[in-house]
PDB file of N, CA, C and O in Angstrom:
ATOM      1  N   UNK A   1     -44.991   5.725  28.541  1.00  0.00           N
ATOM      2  CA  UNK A   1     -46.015   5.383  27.533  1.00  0.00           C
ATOM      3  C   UNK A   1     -46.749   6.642  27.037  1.00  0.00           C
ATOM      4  O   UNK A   1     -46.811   6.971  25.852  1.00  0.00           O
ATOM      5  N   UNK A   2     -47.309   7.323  28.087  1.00  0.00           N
ATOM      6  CA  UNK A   2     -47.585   8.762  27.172  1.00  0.00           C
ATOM      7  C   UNK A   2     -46.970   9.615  26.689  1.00  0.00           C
ATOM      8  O   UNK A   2     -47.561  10.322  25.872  1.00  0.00           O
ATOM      9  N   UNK A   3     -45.742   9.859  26.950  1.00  0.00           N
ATOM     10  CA  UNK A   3     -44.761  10.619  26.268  1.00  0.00           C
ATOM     11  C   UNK A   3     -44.804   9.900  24.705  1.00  0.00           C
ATOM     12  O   UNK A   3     -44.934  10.702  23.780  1.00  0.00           O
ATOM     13  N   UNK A   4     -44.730   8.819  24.439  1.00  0.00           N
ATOM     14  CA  UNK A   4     -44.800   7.992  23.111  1.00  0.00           C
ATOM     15  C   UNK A   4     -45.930   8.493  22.387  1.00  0.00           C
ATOM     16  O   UNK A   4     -45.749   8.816  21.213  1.00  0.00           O
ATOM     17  N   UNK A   5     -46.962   8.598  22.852  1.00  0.00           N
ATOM     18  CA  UNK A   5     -48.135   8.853  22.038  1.00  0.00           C
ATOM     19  C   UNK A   5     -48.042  10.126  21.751  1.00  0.00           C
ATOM     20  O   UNK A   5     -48.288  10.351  20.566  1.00  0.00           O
ATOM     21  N   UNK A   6     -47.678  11.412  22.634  1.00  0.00           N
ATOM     22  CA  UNK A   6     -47.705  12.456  22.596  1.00  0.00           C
ATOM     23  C   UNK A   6     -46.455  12.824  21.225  1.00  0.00           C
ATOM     24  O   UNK A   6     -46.550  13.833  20.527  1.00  0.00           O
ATOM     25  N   UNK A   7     -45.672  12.093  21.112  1.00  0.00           N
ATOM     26  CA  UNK A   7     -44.966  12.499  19.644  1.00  0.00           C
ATOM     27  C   UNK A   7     -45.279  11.631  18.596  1.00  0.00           C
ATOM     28  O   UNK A   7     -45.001  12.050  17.472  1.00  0.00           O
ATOM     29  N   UNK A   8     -45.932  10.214  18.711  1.00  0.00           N
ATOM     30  CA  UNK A   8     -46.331  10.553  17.435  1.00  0.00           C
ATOM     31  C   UNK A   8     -48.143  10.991  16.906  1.00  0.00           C
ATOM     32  O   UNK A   8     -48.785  10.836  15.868  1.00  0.00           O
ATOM     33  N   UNK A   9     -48.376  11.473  18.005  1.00  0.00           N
ATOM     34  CA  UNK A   9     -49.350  12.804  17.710  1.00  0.00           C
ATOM     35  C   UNK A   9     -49.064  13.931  16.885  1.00  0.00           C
ATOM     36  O   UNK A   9     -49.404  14.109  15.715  1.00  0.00           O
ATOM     37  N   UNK A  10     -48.347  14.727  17.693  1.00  0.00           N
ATOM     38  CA  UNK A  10     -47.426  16.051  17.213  1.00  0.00           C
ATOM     39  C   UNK A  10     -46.214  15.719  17.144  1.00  0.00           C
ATOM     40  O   UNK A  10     -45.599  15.955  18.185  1.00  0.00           O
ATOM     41  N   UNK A  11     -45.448  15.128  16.090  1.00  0.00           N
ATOM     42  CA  UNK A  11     -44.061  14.731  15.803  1.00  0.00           C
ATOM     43  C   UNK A  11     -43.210  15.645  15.677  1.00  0.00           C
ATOM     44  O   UNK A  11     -42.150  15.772  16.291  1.00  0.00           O
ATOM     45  N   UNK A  12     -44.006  16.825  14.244  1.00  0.00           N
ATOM     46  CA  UNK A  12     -43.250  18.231  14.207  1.00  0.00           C
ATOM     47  C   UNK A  12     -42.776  18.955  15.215  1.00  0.00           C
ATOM     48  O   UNK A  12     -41.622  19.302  15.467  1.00  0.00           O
ATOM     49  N   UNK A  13     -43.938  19.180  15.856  1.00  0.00           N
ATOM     50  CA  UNK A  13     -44.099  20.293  17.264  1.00  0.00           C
ATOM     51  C   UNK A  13     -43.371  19.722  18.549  1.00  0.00           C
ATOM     52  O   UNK A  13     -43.308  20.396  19.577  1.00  0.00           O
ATOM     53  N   UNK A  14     -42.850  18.519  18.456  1.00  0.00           N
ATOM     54  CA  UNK A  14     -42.614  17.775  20.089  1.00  0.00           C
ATOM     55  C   UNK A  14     -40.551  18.270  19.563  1.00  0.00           C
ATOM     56  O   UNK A  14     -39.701  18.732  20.323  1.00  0.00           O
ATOM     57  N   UNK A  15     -40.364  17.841  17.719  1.00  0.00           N
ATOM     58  CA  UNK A  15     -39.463  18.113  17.261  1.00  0.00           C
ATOM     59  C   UNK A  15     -38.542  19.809  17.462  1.00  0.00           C
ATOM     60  O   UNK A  15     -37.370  20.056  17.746  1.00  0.00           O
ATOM     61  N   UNK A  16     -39.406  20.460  17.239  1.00  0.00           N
ATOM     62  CA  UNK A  16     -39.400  22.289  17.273  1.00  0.00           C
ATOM     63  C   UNK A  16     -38.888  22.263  18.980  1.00  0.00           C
ATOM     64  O   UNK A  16     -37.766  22.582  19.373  1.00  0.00           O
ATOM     65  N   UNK A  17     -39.949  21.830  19.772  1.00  0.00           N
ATOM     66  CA  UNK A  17     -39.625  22.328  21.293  1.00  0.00           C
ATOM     67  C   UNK A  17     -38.608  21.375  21.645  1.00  0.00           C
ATOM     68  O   UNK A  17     -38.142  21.414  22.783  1.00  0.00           O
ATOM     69  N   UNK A  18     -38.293  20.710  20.995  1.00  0.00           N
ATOM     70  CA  UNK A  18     -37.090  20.084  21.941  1.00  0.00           C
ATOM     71  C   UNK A  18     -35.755  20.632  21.795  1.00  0.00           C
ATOM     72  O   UNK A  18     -34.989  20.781  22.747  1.00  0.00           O
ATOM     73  N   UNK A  19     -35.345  21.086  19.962  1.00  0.00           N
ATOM     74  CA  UNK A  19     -34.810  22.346  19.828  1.00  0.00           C
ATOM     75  C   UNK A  19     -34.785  23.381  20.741  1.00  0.00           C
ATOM     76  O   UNK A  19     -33.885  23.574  21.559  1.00  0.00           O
ATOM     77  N   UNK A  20     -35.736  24.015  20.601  1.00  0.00           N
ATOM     78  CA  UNK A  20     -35.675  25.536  21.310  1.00  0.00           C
ATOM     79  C   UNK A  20     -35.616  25.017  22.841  1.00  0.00           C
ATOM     80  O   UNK A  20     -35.363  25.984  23.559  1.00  0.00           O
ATOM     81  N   UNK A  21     -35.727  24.109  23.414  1.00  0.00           N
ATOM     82  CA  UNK A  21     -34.883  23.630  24.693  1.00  0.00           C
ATOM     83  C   UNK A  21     -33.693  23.280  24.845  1.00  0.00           C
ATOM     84  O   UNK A  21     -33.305  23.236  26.013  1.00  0.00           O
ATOM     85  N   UNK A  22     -32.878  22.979  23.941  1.00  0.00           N
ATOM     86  CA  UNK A  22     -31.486  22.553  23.833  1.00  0.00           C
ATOM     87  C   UNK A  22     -30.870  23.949  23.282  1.00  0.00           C
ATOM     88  O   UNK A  22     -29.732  24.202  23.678  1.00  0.00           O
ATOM     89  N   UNK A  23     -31.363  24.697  22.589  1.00  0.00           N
ATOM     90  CA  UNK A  23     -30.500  25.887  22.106  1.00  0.00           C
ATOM     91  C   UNK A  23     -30.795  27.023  24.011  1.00  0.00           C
ATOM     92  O   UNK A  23     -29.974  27.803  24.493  1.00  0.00           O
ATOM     93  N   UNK A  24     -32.109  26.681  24.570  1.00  0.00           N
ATOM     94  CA  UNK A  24     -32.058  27.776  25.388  1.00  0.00           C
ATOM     95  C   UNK A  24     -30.599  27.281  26.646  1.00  0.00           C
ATOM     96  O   UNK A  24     -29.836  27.892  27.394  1.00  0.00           O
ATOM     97  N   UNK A  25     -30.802  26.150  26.346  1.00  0.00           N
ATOM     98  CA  UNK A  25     -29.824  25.194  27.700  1.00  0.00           C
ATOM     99  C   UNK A  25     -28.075  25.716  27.262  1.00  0.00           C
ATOM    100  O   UNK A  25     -27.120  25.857  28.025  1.00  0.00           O
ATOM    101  N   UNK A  26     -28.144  25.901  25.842  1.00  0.00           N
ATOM    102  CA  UNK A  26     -26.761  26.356  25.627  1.00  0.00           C
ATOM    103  C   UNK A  26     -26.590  27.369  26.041  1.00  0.00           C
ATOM    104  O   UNK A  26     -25.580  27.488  26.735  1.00  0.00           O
ATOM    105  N   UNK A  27     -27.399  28.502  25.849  1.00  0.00           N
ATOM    106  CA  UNK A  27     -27.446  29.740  25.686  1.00  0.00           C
ATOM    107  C   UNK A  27     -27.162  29.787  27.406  1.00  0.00           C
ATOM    108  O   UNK A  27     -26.127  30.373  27.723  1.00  0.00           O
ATOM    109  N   UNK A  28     -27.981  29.230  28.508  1.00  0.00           N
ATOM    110  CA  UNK A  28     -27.936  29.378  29.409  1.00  0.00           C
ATOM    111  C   UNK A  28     -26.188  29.078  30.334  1.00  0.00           C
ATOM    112  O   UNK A  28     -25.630  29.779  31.178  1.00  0.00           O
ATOM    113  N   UNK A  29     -25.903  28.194  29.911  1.00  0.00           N
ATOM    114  CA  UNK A  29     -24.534  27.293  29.821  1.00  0.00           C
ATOM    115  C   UNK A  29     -23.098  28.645  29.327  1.00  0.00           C
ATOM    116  O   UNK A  29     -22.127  28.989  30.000  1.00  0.00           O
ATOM    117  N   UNK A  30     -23.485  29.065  28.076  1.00  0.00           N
ATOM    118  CA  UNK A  30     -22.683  29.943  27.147  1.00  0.00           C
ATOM    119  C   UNK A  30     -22.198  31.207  28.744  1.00  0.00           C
ATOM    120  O   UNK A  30     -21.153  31.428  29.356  1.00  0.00           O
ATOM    121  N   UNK A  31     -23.693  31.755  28.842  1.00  0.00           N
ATOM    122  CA  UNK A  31     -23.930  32.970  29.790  1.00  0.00           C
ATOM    123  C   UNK A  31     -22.973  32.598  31.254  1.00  0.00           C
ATOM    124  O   UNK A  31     -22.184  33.362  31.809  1.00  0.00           O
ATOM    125  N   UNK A  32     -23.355  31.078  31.687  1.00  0.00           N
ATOM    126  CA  UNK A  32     -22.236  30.695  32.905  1.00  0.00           C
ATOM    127  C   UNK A  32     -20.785  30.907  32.685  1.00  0.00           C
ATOM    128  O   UNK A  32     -20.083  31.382  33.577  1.00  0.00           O
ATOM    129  N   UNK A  33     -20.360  30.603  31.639  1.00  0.00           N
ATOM    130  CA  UNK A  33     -19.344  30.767  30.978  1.00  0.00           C
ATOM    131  C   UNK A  33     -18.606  32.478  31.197  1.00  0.00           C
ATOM    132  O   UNK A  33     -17.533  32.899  31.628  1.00  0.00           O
ATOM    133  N   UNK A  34     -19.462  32.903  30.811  1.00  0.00           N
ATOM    134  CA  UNK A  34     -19.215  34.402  30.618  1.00  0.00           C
ATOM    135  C   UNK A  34     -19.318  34.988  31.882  1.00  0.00           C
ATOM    136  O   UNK A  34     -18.251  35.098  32.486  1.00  0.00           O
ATOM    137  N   UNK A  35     -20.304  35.382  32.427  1.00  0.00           N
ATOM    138  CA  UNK A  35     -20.521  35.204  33.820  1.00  0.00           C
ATOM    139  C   UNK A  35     -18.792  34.964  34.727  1.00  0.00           C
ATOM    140  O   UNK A  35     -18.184  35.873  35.292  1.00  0.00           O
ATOM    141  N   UNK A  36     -18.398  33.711  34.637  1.00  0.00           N
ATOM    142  CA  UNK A  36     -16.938  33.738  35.646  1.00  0.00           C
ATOM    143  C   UNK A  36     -15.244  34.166  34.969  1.00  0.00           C
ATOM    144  O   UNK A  36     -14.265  34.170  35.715  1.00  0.00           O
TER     145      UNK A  36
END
């Protein structure tokens, strides 16, 4: 229930960071990759 309110509070901003959490998760993922 508060997670609900909290986006449509900040819809943009909840939008932006969930991005830049999914691009860092690739990035992190990509690097495992490379890594072995």
């Amino acid at each position: 229930m508060k997670m609900t309110i909290k986006v449509r509070k900040t819809n943009k901003k909840e939008k932006i960071e969930f991005l830049i959490g999914t691009f860092i998760i690739i990035l992190v993922i990509l690097g495992f990759k490379i890594m072995k």
